[in-house]
C-alpha positions in Angstrom: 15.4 100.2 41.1 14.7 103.8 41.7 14.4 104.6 37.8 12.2 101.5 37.5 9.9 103.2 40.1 9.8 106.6 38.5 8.9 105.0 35.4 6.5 103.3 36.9 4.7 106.4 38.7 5.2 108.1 35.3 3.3 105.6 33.6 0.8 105.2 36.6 0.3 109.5 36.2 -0.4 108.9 32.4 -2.8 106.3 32.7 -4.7 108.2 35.6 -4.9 111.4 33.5 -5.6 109.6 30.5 -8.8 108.2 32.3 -9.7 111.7 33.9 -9.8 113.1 30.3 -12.2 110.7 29.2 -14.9 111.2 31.7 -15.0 115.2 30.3 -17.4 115.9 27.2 -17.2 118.9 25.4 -20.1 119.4 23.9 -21.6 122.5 21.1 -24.9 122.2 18.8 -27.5 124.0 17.1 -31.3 124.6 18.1 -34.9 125.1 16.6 -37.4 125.7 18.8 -41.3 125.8 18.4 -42.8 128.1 20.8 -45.9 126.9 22.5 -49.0 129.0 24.5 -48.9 132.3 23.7 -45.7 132.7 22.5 -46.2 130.3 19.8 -49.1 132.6 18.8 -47.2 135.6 18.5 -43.7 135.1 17.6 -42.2 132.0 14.4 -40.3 129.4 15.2 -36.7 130.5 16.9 -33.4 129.5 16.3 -29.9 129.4 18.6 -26.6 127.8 19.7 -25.4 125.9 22.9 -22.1 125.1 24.3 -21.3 122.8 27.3 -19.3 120.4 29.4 -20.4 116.7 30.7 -18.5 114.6 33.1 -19.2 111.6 33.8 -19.6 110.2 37.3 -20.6 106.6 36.7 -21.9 104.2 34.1 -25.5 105.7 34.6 -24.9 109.2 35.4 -23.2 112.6 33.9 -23.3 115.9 35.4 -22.6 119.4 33.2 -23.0 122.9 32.6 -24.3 124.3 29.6 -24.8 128.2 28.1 -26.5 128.9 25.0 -28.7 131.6 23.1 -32.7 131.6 21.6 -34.2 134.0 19.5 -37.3 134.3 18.4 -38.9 137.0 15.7 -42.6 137.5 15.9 -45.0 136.3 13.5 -46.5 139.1 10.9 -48.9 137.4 9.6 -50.3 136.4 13.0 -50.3 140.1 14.1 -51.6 141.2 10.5 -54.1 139.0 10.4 -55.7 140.0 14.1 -55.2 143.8 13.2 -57.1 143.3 9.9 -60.3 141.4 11.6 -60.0 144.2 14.3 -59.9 147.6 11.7 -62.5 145.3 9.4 -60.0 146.1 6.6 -56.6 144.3 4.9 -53.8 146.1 6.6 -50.6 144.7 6.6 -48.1 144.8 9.4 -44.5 144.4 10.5 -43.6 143.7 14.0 -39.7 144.6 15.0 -40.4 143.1 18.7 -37.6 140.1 18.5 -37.4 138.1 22.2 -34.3 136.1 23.0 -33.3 134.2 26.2 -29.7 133.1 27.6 -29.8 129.9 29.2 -27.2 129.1 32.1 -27.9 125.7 32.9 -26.8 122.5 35.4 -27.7 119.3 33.4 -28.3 115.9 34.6 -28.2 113.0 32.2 -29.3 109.0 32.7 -27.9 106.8 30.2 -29.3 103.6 29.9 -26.3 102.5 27.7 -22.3 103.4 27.1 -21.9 101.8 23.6 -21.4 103.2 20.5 -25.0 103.9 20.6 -26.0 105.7 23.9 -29.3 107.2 24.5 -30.8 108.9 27.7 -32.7 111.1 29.8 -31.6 114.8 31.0 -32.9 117.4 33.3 -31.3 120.9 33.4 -32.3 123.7 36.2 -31.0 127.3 35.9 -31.1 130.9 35.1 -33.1 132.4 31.7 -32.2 135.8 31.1 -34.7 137.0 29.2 -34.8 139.8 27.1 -37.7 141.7 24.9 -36.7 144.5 22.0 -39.4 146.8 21.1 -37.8 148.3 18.3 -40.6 149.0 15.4 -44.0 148.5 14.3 -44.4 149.1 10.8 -48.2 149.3 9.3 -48.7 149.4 6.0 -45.6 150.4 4.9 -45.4 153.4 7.9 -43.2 152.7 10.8 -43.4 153.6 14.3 -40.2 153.4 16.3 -40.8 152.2 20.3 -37.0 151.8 20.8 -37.5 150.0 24.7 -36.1 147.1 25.9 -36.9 145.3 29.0 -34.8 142.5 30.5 -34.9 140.0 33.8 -33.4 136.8 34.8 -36.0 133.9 36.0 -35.5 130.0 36.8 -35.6 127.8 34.1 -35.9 124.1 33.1 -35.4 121.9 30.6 -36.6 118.2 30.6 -35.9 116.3 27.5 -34.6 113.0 26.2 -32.1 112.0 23.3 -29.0 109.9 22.5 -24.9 110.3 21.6 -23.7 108.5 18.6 -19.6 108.0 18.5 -17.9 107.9 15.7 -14.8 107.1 17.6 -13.3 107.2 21.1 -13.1 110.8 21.0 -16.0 112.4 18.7 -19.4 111.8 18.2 -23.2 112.9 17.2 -25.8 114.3 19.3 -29.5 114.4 19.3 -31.7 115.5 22.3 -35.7 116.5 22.4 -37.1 118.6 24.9 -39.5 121.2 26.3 -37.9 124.3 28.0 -39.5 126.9 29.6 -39.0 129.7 32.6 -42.1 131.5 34.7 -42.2 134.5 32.4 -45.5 135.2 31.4 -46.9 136.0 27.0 -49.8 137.5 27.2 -52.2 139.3 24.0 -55.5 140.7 24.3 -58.2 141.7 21.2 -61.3 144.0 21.2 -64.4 142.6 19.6 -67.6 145.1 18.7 -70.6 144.6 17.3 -71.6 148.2 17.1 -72.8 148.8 20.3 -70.9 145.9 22.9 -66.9 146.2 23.0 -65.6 143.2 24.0 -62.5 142.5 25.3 -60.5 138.4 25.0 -57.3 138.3 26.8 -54.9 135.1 27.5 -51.3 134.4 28.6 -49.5 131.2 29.5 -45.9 130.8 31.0 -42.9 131.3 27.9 -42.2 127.5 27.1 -41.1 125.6 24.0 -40.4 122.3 22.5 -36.5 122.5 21.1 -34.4 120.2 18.9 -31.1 120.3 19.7 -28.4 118.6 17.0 -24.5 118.9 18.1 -21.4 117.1 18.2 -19.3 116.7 21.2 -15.6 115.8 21.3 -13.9 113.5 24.9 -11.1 115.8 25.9 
């Protein structure tokens, strides 16, 4: 009787963790991002890398924590081509000036299905940590070193939507869509003259972006 009980809370302890595990997602992907505002003026299209963990707390909801990393390189022909209108001459130039951000995030996801097929909805809060590199400036063909660096970590969001795909019990495809973005403002200014008026434009915006995230994520 009492080894028919052990086996039995043996059993029971395996079934229990074996349920456990499968509420844990481990998740890791790849990034593009398209900057938008400002930032999308001055620097290209960025790339980076995420890793996480989901857990899920009922049929509708899953809660995680994510970390990943964003750079972005600025755009050359952006910054040549406002130089050149500005000196009234073709000058060519090189920007080293690359801007990167560390998210730490807490994610919230809705799914309106657990098949095979799930898609859903996600909101993430958390820290940015920003970081700017003035390394260079190189203009036609003469470079300038700056050598600063500034740094600062702000709140940042993400709102996005997208869906998992399994390809079994334990590994599957994901997709998500969204636009991220922290308070840290872009800004760029240009002086206009006619000859006898200077003028001076100026604009910033808020650092935000559109990303696509593509990853796989494994049930541990």
């Amino acid at each position: 009787m009492k080894k028919f009980i052990l086996i039995s809370l043996a059993l029971l302890l395996v079934t229990t963790l074996t349920f456990a595990q499968s509420n844990i997602r481990l998740n890791a992907g790849l990034d593009y991002t398209s900057p938008m505002g400002d930032l999308g003026d001055l620097y290209k299209p960025g790339f980076g890398a995420n890793l996480g963990l989901a857990y899920k707390i009922s049929d509708s909801w899953d809660i995680g924590a994510s970390i990943g990393y964003i750079k972005w390189n600025a755009d050359n022909d952006y910054h040549s081509q406002k130089i050149s209108e500005l000196a009234g001459e073709n000058i060519k130039v090189e920007v080293e000036i690359p801007y990167s951000i560390i998210p730490i995030m807490l994610d919230v996801y809705y799914y309106f299905s657990r098949n095979d097929f799930q898609p859903y909805l996600m909101l993430s809060l958390g820290t940015h940590i920003a970081k700017i590199e003035a390394n260079a400036i190189k203009i036609n063909g003469e470079e300038f070193n700056i050598g600063e660096s500034q740094s600062k970590a702000v709140l940042g969001y993400k709102i996005g939507a997208g869906f998992n795909y399994l390809f079994s019990e334990k590994l599957g495809l994901n997709f998500v869509l969204s636009i991220d973005g922290n308070g840290l403002e872009i800004s760029q200014s240009e002086l206009t003259s006619d000859g006898s008026t200077t003028v001076s434009n100026s604009s910033k915006s808020t650092t935000s972006f559109v990303n696509y995230g593509l990853g796989i994520f494994y049930f541990l």
